[in-house]
TIMI-406468 format. One record per residue (C-alpha): residue number from 1; residue in three letters; x, y, z. Coordinates in Angstrom, 1 decimal, m for minus. Layout:
! TIMI-406468
NUM;ALA;X;Y;Z .
...
//
This chain:
! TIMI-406468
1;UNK;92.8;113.9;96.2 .
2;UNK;95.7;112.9;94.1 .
3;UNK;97.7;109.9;95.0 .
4;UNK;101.5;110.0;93.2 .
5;UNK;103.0;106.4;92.2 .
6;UNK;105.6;104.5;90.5 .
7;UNK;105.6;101.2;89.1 .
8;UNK;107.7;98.6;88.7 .
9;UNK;107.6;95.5;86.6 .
10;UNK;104.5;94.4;84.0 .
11;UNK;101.0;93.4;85.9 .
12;UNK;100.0;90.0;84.5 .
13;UNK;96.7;89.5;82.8 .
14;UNK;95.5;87.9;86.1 .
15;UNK;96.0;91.5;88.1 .
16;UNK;97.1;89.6;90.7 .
17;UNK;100.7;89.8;90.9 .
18;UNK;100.9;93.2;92.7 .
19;UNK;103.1;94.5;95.5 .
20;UNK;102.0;97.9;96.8 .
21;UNK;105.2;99.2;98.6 .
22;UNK;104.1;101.8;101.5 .
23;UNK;106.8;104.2;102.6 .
24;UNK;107.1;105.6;106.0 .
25;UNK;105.0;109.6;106.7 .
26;UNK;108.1;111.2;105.4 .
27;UNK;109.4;108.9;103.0 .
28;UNK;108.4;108.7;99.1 .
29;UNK;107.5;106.4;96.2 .
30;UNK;111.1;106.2;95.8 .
31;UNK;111.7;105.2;98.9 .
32;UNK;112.6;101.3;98.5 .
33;UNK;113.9;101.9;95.2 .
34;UNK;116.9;99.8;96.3 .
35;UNK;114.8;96.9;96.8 .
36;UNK;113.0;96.7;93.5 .
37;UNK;114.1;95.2;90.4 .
38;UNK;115.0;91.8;88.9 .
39;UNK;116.6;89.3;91.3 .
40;UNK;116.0;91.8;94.2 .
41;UNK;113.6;91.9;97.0 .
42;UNK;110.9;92.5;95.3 .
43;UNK;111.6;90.9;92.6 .
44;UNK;110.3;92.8;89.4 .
45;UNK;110.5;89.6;87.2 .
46;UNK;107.8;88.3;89.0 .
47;UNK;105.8;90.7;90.6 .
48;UNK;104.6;94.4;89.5 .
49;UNK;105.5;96.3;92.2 .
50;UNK;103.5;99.8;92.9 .
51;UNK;105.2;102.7;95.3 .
52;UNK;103.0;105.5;97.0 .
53;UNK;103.7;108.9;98.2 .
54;UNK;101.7;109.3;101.2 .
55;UNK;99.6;112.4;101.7 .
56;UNK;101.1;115.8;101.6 .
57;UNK;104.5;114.0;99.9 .
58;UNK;105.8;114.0;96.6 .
59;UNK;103.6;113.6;93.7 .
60;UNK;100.3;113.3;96.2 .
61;UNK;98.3;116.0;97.2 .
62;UNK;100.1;118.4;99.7 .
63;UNK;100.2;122.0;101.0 .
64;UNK;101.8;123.1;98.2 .
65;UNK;99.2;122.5;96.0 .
66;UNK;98.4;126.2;96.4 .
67;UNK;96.4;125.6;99.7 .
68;UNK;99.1;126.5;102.1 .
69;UNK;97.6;126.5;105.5 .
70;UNK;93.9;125.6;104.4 .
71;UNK;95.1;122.2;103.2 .
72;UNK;93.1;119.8;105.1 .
73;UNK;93.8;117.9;108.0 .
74;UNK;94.5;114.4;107.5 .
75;UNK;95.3;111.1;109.9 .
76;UNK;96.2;107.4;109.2 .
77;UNK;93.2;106.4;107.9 .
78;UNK;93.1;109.1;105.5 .
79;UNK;97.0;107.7;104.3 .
80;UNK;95.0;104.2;103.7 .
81;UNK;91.9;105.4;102.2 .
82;UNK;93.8;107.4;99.6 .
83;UNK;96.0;104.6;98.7 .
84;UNK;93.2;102.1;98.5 .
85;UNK;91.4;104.9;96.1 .
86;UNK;94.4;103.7;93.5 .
87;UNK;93.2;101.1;90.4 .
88;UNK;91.9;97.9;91.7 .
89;UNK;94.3;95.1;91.2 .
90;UNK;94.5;92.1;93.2 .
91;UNK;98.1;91.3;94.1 .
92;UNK;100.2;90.7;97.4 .
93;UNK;100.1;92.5;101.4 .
94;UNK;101.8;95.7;101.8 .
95;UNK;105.0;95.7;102.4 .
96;UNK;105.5;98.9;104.8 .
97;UNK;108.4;100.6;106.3 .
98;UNK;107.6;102.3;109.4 .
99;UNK;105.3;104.4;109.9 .
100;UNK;103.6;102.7;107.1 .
101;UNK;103.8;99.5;109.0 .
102;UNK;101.4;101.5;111.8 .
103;UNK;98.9;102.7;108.8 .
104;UNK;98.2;99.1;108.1 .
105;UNK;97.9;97.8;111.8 .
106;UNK;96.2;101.1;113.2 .
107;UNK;92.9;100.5;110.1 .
108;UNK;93.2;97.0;109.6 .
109;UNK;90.0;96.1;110.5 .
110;UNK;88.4;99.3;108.7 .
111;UNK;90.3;98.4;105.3 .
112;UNK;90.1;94.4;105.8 .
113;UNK;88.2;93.8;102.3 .
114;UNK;91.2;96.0;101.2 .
115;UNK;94.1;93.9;102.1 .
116;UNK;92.3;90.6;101.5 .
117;UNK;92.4;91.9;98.0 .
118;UNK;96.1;92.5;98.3 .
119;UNK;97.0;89.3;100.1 .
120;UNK;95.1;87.2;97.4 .
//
């Protein structure tokens, strides 16, 4: 499984000054472009900011990956585990744009260790 992702920003020596940016099912690591960079919501000065492509998206394993119809079947919890498989950093919640908001709420108790890592 292959996750695609862009960052933003310089991650301090800490680790712990990560945002990891969650687009919606159809949506990309590109996605909250807009939002990202110095002075701006997520404010690249101060944070290092990490966007996803959720499964079967952009850079992330998909379909077209030569599997065509015998690409496996995936839910939610599949979106979350493959973006909690990314580099351990410690760093801030997820910001999510919906669906992405329902990824987080629908596992939140199954990846709890996972975003008490990101909210630290």
């Amino acid at each position: 499984m292959k996750v695609g992702y862009v960052t933003f920003g310089k991650l301090n020596a800490a680790k712990d000054d990560a945002i990891l940016v969650v687009p919606g099912t159809s949506g990309n690591r590109h996605s909250s472009d807009s939002l990202i960079g110095p002075g701006k919501t997520f404010d690249t000065d101060k944070y290092f900011v990490i966007g996803v492509d959720p499964i079967g998206g952009g850079n992330s394993s998909s379909p077209k990956d030569r599997l065509g119809i015998a690409f496996p079947k995936y839910n939610i919890q599949d979106l979350v585990r493959a973006q909690h498989e990314l580099p351990s950093i410690k760093g801030h919640l997820a910001c999510c744009q919906p669906p992405g908001t329902v990824e987080y709420a629908f596992v939140s108790e199954r990846t709890k260790a996972f975003l008490d890592d990101l909210a630290k």
